[in-house]
Every structure is written in C-alpha cells, then in structure tokens.
NUSEBA-261829 format. One line per field, with one value per residue (C-alpha): residue number from 1; residue in three letters; x, y, z. Coordinates in Angstrom, 1 decimal, padded with zeros to 4 digits. Example, Ala and Ser with C-alpha at 12.3 -4.5 7.8 and 13.67 -1.06 7.14 Angstrom:
<pts>
num	[1; 2]
residu	[ALA; SER]
x	[012.3; 013.7]
y	[-004.5; -001.1]
z	[007.8; 007.1]
</pts>
This chain:
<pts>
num	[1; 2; 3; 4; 5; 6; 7; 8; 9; 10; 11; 12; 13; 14; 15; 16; 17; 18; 19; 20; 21; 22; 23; 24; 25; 26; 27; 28; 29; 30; 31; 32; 33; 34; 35; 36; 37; 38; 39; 40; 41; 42; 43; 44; 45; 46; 47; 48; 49; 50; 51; 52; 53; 54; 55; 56; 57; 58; 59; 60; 61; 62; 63; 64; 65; 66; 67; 68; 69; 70; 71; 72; 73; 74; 75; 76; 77; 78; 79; 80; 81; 82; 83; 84; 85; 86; 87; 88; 89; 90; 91; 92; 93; 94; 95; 96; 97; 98; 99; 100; 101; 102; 103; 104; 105; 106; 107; 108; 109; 110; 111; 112; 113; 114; 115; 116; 117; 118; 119; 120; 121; 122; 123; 124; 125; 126; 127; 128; 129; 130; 131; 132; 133; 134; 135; 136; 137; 138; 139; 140; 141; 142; 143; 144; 145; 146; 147; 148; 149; 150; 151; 152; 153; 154; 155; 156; 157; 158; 159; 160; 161; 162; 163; 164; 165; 166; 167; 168; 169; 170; 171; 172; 173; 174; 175; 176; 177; 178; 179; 180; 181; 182; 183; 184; 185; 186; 187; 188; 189; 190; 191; 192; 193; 194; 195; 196; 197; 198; 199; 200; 201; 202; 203; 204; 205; 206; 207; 208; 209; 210; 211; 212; 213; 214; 215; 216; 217; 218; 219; 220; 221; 222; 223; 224; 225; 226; 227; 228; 229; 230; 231; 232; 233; 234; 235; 236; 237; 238; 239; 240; 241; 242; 243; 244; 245; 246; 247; 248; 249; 250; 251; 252; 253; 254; 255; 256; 257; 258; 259; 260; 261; 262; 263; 264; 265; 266; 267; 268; 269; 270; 271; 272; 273; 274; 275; 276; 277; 278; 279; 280; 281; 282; 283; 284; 285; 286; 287; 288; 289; 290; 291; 292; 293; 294; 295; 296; 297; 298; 299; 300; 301]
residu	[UNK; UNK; UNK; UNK; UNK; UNK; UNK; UNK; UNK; UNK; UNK; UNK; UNK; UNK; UNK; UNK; UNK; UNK; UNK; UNK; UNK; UNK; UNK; UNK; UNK; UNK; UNK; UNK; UNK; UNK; UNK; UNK; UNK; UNK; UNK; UNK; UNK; UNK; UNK; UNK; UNK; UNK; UNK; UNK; UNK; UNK; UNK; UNK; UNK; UNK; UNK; UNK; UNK; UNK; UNK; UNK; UNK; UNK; UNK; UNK; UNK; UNK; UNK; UNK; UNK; UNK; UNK; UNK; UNK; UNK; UNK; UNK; UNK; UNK; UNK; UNK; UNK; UNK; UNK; UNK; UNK; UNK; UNK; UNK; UNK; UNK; UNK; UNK; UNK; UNK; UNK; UNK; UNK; UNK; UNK; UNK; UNK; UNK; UNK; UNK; UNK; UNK; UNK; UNK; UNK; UNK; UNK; UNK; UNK; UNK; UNK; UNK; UNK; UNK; UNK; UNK; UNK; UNK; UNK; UNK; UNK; UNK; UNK; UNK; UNK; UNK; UNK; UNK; UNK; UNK; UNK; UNK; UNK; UNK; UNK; UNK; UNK; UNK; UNK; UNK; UNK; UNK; UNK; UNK; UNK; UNK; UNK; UNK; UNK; UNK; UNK; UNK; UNK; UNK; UNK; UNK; UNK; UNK; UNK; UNK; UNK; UNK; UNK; UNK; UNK; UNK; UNK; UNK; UNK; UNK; UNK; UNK; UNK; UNK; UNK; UNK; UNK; UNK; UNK; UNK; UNK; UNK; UNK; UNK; UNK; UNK; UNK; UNK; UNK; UNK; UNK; UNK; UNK; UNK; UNK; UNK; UNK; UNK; UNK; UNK; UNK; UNK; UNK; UNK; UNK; UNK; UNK; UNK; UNK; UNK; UNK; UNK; UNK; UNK; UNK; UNK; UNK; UNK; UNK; UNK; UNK; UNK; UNK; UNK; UNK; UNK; UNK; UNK; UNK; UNK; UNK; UNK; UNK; UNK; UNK; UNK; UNK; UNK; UNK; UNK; UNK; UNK; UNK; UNK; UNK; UNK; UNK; UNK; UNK; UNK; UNK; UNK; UNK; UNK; UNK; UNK; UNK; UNK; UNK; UNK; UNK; UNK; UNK; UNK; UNK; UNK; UNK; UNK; UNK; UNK; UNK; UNK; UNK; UNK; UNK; UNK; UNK; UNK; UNK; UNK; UNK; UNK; UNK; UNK; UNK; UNK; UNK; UNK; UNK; UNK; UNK; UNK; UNK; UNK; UNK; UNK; UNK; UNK; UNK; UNK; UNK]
x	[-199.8; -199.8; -200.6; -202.2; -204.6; -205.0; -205.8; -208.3; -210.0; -210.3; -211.9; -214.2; -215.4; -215.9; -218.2; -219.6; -220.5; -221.9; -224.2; -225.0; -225.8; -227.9; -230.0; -231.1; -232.3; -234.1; -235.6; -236.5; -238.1; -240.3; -241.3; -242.2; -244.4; -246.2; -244.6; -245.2; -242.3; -242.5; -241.6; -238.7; -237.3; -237.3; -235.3; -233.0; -232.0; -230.9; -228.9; -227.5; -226.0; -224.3; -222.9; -221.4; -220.5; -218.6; -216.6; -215.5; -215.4; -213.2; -209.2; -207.0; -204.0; -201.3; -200.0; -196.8; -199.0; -200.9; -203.5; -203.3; -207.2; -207.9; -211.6; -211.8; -208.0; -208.0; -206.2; -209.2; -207.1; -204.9; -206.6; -205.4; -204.0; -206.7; -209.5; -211.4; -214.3; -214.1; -216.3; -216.3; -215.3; -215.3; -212.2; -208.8; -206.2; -203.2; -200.4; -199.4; -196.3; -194.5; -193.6; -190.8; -187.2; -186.3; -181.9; -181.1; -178.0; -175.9; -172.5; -170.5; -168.4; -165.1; -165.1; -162.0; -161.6; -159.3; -156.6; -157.2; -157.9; -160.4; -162.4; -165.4; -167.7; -170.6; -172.7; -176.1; -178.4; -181.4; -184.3; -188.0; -191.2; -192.3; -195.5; -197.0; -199.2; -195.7; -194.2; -197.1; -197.9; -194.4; -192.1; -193.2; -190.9; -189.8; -187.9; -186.1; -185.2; -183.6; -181.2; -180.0; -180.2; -178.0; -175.8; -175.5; -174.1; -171.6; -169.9; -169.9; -168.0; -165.9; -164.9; -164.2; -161.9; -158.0; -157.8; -156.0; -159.1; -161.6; -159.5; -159.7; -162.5; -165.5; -167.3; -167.2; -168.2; -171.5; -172.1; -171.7; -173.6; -176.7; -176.9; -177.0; -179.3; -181.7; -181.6; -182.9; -185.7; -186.8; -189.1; -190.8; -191.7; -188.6; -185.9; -182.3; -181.7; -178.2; -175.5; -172.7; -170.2; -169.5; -166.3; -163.8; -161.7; -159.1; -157.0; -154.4; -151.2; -152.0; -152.8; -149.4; -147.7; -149.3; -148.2; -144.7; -144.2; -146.4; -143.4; -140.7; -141.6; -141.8; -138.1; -137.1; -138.5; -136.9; -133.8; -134.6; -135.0; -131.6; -130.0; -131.4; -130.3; -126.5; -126.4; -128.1; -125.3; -122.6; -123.9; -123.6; -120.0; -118.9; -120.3; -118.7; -115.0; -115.3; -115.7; -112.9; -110.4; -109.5; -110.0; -107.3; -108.5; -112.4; -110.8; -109.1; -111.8; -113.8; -111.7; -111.3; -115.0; -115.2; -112.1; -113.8; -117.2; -115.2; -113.8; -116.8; -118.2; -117.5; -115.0; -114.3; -111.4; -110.1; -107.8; -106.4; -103.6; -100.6; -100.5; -104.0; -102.7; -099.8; -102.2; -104.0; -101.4; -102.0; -098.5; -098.1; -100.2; -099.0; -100.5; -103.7; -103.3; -103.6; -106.4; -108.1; -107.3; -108.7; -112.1; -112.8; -114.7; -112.6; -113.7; -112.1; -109.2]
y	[-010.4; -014.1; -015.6; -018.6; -015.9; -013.9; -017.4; -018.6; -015.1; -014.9; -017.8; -016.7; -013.6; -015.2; -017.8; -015.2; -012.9; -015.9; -016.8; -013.0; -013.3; -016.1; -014.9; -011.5; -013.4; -015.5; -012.5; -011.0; -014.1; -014.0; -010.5; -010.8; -014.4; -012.2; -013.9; -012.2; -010.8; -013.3; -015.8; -013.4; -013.0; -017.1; -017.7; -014.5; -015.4; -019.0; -018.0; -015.1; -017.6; -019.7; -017.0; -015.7; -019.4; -019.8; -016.4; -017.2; -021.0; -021.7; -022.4; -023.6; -025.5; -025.8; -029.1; -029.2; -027.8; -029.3; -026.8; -027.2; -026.9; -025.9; -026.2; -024.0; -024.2; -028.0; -029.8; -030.8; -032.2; -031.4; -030.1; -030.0; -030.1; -028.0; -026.6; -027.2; -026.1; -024.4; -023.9; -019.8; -018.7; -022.2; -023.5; -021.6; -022.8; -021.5; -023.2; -024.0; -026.4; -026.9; -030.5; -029.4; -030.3; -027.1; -025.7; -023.7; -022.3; -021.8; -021.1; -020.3; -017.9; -017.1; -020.6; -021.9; -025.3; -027.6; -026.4; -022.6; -021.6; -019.0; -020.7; -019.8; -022.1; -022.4; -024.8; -026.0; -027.9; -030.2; -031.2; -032.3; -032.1; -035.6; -035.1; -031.5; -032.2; -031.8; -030.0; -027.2; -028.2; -029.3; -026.1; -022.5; -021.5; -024.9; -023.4; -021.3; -023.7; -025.9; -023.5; -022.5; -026.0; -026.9; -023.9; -025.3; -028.5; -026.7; -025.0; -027.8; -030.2; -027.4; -027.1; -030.7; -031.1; -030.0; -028.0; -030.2; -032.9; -030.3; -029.7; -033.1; -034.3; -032.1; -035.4; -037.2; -033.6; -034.0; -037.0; -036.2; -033.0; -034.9; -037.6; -034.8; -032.8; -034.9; -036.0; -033.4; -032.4; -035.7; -034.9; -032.3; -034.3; -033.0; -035.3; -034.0; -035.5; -034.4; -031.7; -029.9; -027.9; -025.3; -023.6; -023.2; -019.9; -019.5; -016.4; -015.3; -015.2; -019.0; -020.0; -018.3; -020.2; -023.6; -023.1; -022.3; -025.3; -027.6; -025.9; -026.2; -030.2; -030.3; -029.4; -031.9; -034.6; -033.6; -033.4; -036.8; -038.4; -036.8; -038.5; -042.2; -041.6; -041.1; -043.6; -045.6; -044.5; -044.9; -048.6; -049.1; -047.4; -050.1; -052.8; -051.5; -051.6; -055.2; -055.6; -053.9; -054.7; -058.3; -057.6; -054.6; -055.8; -054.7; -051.4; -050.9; -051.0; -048.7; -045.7; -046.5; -046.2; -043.2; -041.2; -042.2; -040.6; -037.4; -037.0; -037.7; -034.2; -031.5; -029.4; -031.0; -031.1; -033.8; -033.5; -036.8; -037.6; -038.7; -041.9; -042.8; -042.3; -044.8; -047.4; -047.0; -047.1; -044.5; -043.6; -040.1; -036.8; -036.7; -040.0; -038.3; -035.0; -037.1; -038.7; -036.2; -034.5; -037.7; -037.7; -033.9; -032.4; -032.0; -028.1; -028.1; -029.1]
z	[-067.5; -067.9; -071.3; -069.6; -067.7; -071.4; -073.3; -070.8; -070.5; -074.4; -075.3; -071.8; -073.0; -076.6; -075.4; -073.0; -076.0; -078.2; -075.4; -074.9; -078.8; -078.5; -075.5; -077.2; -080.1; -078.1; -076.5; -079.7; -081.0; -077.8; -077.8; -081.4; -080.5; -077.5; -074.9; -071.2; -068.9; -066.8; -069.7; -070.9; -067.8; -067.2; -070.6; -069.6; -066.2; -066.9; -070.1; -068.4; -065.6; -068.0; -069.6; -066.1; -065.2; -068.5; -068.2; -064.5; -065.0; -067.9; -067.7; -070.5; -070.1; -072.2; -073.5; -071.5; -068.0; -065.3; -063.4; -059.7; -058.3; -054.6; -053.3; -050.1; -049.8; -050.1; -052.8; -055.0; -057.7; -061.3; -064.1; -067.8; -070.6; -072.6; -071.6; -068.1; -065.4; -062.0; -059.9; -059.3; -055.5; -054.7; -056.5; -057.7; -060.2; -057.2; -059.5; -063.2; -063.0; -066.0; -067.2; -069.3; -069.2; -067.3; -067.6; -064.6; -064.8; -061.1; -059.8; -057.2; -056.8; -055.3; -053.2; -051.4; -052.1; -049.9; -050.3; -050.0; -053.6; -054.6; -057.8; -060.0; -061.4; -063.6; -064.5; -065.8; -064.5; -066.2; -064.4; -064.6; -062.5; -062.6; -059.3; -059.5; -056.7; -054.7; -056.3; -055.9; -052.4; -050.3; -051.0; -052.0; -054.7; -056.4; -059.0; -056.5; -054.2; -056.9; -057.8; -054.4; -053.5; -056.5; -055.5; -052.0; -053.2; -055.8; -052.6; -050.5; -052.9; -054.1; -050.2; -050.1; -053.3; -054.3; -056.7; -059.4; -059.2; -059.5; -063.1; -064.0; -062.6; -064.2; -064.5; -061.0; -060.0; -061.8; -061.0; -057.3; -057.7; -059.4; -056.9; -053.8; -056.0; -056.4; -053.2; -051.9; -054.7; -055.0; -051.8; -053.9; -057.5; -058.8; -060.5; -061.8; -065.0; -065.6; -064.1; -066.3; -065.2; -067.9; -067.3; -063.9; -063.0; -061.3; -060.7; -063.5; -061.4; -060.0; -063.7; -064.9; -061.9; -063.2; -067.0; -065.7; -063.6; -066.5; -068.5; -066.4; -066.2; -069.4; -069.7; -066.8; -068.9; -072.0; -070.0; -068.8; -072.1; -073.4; -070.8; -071.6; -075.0; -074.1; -071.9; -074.5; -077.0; -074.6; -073.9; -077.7; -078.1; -075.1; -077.1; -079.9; -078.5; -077.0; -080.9; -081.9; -079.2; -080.3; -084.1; -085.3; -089.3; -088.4; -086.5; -089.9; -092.1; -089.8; -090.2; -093.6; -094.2; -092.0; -093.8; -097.1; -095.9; -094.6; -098.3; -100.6; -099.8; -101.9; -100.3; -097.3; -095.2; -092.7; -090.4; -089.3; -086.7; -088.0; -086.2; -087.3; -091.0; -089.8; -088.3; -091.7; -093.9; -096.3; -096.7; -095.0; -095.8; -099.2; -100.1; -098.0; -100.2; -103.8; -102.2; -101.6; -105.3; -106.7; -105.3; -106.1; -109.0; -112.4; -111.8; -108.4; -109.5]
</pts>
C-alpha cells in the first residue's frame, strides 16, 4: 500500500478519534446538565459530520510532492506540500508527481549501428518534472514514456553512427540524446537535465580483432620511427666523411681515439686491419701487442 495513502489515513483516523472523544464528553456533560434528546442529538450530528468530513477529507503531501485534485473529473487544481482538504465524492487526488531529480537507467541492446555492428549500451538518464498539471494530465504513464522515449532515441542514433565514433564520442552522444529527449518530454512538464552513457559492448572476437590491429599499428609505427633514425644516422655519417675526405690528419686522430676506446676495457680484444695499423702508424701488430700489454691491469699481466 502507498505510504502517502497510510500517512494521510493516520493522522485521519487520529483527528477522527479526538473528535469522537470530544463529542462523547460533550454528551456526558449534557446528559448529566438534563439536557433533552433533541439537544443531544443537535450537538451529536454536527460533531459527528466533522468527524466523517475530516477522515474522508484530509490528504498529506510530502515536501518533494504536488497532489493533483479532480472535481467531477475536471482539473480543479494542485494541492500540497503538507496537509490539505477535499471535498469527499466530489474531488480525488488521481496523481502524486514527484518533483525530484528522477535517474532512469535505459539501453539498447544488440543494435546495429552503421556500419553493421551489433553493440550494447547503457546509460542513465536525469530528469525533472518542472509542470505537474502536464505531466499528470497530457500522457498516462510519464515515467514510462520517458524511458522508452529515451530508449527510442539511443537506437536511433546508434543506427546513425560508425562504430569507432560511438567509442570516442560518448559525449556528443549525450548531448545529442538530451537535446532529442527533451524534445519530446518537454510537451509533458518534463525537462532532461543531463544523459550519460555508462558503458558500450561490443562482441569479443571484434574487440580481439581491434586490439590486434591497434597492435599491429603500433608495430608499423615503431617500424616507422626506426627508419627515420637511420636515415637520420646515415645523413650524419655523410656529413661526417665530407669532413674527413679533405682532412687525412682529423681521419687519423679518429681511429686513434676509437682504437684507444677499444683497449681501455678490461680484457678486450681488437682486431684491426693491417692497413689501418699502416695508415696509423703504430708500427705493425707487435707494436699493437705492447700496447695493448701496457694498458692492462698489473694482475693481467
């Protein structure tokens, strides 16, 4: 049973029985004054009226609530917050609209979108009744229709979209689905504060296909890079030799530096060309061998 029904027949009924209260006092007072029937029965009937009136009459409305009224089926007006009068038989509180934010989750499910993909999507909706005179008299079931309405528009911009900018574009799709949303609730005193979509699905052996080919790019464009680099270090070798080719002194020194880097570590062995220990002079691969003695540790030797 509705709370709002319990609440407003409790405090009925407890009015009801303080009036009850009051009018057999009264009654006792008059039998014990002498007073006749007739009087009794005037000072009964009256109290026992407004006793009847309150338990039928009397509604409460919550804070957040606005009672809708009908008098003979006729919008007679909105009642509430707190407590209010009817008028018994005549009027009747038909609807209680709620003026609450209100989240209404939707989705769709199993949708093809443009290009022939089978998706699932959630998402959440926020709205508000801002006219419950329209909201209680234009459509039936307004909570209803907003959610099928909101699932409506899902499908149809789903239908309308590629798959990749439904994945990158949760944001222009709730913007989108607000605007058509409210479009159509608006009619009813209903406005769409904000849509979120909460999550998108799509079918495991298209999202393995995806991660492989996000992969596989990912490969092509280390690849890519690589290849810049050598050309970057061939540019530099070129520059290089225009360097060396009219200076045989700077040449020299060059492989000198790079021999003597070969030979500072511990145990190495180079193997130089015989003509490159000519161009440097070192005076054969003896003169290499003592070298190389030299620059060891006294415990390698």
């Amino acid at each position: 049973m509705d709370t709002k029904f319990i609440k407003s027949v409790m405090v009925a009924i407890f009015l009801f029985v303080v009036l009850l209260a009051g009018m057999i006092k009264g009654i006792t007072y008059l039998e014990l004054i002498g007073a006749t029937d007739l009087q009794i029965a005037l000072f009964t009937f009256p109290m026992l009226t407004l006793a009847m009136y309150i338990l039928f009459a009397l509604k409460v409305a919550n804070q957040w609530e606005k009672a809708v009224v009908l008098r003979l089926g006729k919008f007679h007006g909105l009642k509430g917050p707190g407590m209010f009068w009817i008028i018994p038989i005549v009027d009747a509180a038909s609807s209680w609209i709620d003026h609450r934010v209100i989240v209404t989750s939707f989705s769709a499910e199993k949708t093809l979108t443009k290009d022939t993909v089978p998706v699932d999507v959630d998402a959440v909706l926020f709205w508000v009744v801002w006219d419950a005179e329209k909201a209680a008299l234009e459509v039936k079931d307004y909570q209803a229709a907003i959610s099928w309405s909101a699932q409506t528009a899902l499908r149809d911009i789903i239908g309308r979209m590629m798959l990749a900018d439904i994945l990158v574009g949760r944001s222009a799709i709730d913007e989108e689905l607000q605007h058509i949303i409210d479009e159509r609730t608006t009619p009813w005193g209903i406005t769409v504060q904000s849509v979120e979509i909460r999550d998108i699905v799509i079918p495991q052996v298209l999202e393995d296909a995806m991660s492989r080919q996000a992969q596989a790019e990912r490969e092509r464009q280390a690849r890519v890079i690589l290849g810049e680099s050598e050309k970057q270090i061939a540019a530099s070798f070129a520059e290089a030799s225009e360097a060396y080719v009219n200076n045989p002194t700077a040449l020299h020194l060059r492989g000198m530096n790079m021999l003597f880097e070969g030979l500072k570590e511990k145990g190495a062995l180079v193997i130089v060309p015989s003509s490159a220990v000519d161009t440097m002079n070192l005076g054969g691969l003896s003169g290499m061998v003592s070298l190389a003695q030299n620059n060891l540790p006294k415990e390698n030797k």
